[in-house]
Each structure stands twice: as structure tokens, then as C-alpha cells.
N, C-alpha and C positions, 0 to 999 in steps of 0.2 A: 762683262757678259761672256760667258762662255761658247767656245765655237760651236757646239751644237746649239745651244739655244739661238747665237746670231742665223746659225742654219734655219733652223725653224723658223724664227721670226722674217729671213726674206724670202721663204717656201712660203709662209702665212701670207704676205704681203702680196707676192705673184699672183696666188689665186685670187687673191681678192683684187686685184687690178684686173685680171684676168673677167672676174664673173664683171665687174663692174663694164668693161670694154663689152662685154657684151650684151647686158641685161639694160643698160644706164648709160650708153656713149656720149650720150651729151653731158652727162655731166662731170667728163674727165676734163681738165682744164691742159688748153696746149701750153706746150712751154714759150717762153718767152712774151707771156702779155704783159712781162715787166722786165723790162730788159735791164741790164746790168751799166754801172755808171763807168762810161768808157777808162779806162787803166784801173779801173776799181774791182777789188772781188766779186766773184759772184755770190753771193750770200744766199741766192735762191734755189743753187744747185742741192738736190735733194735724191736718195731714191725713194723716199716715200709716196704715196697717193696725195694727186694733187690733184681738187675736182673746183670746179667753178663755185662760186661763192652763195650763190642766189641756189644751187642745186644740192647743197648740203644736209637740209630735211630728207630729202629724198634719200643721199645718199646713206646715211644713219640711217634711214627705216630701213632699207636694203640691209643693209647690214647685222642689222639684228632679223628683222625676219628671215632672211637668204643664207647669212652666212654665221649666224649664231653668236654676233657680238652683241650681248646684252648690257652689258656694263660700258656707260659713258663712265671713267675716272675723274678727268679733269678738261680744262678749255685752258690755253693762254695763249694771250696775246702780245706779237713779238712788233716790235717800230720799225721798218726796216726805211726809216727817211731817205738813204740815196736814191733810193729805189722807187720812192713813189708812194709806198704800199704798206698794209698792213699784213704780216701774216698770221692768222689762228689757227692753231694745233689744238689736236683732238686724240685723246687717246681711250681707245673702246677694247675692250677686253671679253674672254668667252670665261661664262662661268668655269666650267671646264678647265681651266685653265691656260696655260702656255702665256706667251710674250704678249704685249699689248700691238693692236694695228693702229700705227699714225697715219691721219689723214690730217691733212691740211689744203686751207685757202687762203687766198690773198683779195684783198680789197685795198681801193683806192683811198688815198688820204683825203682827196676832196670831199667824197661822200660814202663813210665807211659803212654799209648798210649790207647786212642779210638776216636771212630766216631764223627765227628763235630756235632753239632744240627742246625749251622748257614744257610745250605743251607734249609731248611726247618722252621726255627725261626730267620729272621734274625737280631732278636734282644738280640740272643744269643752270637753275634760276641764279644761285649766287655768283654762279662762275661769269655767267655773259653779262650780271649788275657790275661786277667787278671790271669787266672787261669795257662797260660803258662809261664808269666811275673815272678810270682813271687813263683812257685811251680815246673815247668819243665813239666809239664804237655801237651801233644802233642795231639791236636785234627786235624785227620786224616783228609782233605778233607774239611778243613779251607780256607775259599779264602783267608786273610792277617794276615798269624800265625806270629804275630812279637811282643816285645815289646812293652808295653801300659805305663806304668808307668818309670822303669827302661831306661838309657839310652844306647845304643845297645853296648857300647864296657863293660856292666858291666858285671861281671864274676860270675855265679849261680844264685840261686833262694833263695831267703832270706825270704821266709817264710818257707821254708823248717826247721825243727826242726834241722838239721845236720848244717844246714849252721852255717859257724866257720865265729864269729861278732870279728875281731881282729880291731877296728879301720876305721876309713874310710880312707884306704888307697887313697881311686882317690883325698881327698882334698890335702894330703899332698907330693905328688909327683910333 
């Protein structure tokens, strides 16, 4: 990337922390509700927009109505096991042009759950089955949260860092 565009992209990014700080405050996310595995990297330092998990709808509507990011691209979802957490990244772009804005959230491994973006993007539908498929990741208010890839009697989420790889048992049964 070139340095005027990384220019633009964290002039793009400030404002929109910016309008977000003040239109949306609750749903910035403080730092450290996942703190770092003592002598271990931080893996969560970011300067991207980091908004609370459950307030993510909100923040995409904002987004495109307020600040003209009409285009969701993509979702993925990252394991971040020492940590606790899942992180999912969002990249929303303006017809318009220029660099895309990353937001991201983190959610708990115990109960990985937030808002769908599908009724409002509906071309967010593959992304967050994919994201349930193959991480356990529950987006609340999914019109068809099922299996995308995997076939429905398989047991876990094999992108999950935890998932125990002992063999493919379904061949040899």
C-alpha cells in the first residue's frame, strides 16, 4: 500500500472512530476485555475500530447511513485460543471509492454469539454460515444458520485452534 493511501485509510479511520465516539459510545469496545497471555504477544493490539460485539448491527447501520460505507466485502473470523476469544473482522468500503474501513469484535470462546448483519447485508449470509460452519460462531437473527461446508452430522468446528485433528474418523467407520 502506498503511503498516501495508508494516509487516507488512517484519516478514514479517525473519523469514523471519531463520528462513532460520538454518535454510538457505547458501542466502542474498551481495550483490554481480553487481556494478553502473561510473556505472550499481544495479538489484540490493533489501531483499528474495535466496537463491542452485541453492538455491531448498530454499528454497520451507522456506517452506511452516517458515514457512506455501503459495501460489506467480507467477514472472517480469526481463533485467537491464548486469549480466550474470537476475533471477526469486517471490511466495509464506500462506493466512492478509497481504502476499506476495518472494524472489528471479539467474542468469548465459551459462548461465541452476536447479531447477524444478514438482515440488513444480505450478502453477509455466506460469510457468518461460514463463520458458524467452521468456528461455532452464532449470529443471532440468521434467517438459515446451518452448515455451509461441513456435512450436518459432523461433530465441532475444525477451525477452531482446540479442535483435536485425531484422524478422519467418518472415513473409516
Amino acid at each position: 500500500m502506498s503511503d498516501d493511501n495508508s494516509e487516507l485509510s488512517a484519516r478514514q479511520r479517525d473519523e469514523a472512530r471519531a463520528a462513532l465516539q460520538r454518535d454510538l459510545p457505547f458501542a466502542l469496545s474498551p481495550s483490554g476485555s481480553f487481556p494478553s497471555p502473561e510473556g505472550g504477544p499481544d495479538l489484540l493490539a490493533t489501531s483499528d475500530i474495535v466496537v463491542e460485539a452485541q453492538q455491531i448491527a448498530a454499528v454497520a447501520r451507522y456506517l452506511r447511513a452516517s458515514l457512506n460505507y455501503i459495501y460489506l466485502s467480507n467477514i472472517t473470523a480469526v481463533d485467537l485460543l491464548a486469549h480466550g476469544c474470537f476475533e471477526l473482522v469486517y471490511h466495509f468500503y464506500r462506493l466512492s471509492g478509497g481504502p476499506a474501513l476495518t472494524i472489528k469484535t471479539r467474542l468469548p470462546r465459551e459462548k461465541p454469539e452476536l447479531p447477524s448483519l444478514t438482515p440488513f447485508w444480505p450478502g453477509a449470509a455466506f460469510q457468518e454460515r461460514e463463520a458458524y460452519d467452521l468456528f461455532g460462531i452464532v449470529f443471532k437473527g440468521h434467517p438459515d444458520l446451518r452448515r455451509i461446508y461441513m456435512w450436518d452430522e459432523f461433530e465441532g468446528f475444525p477451525m477452531r485452534k482446540d479442535f483435536v485433528r485425531q484422524g478422519d474418523k467418518y472415513l473409516s467407520e
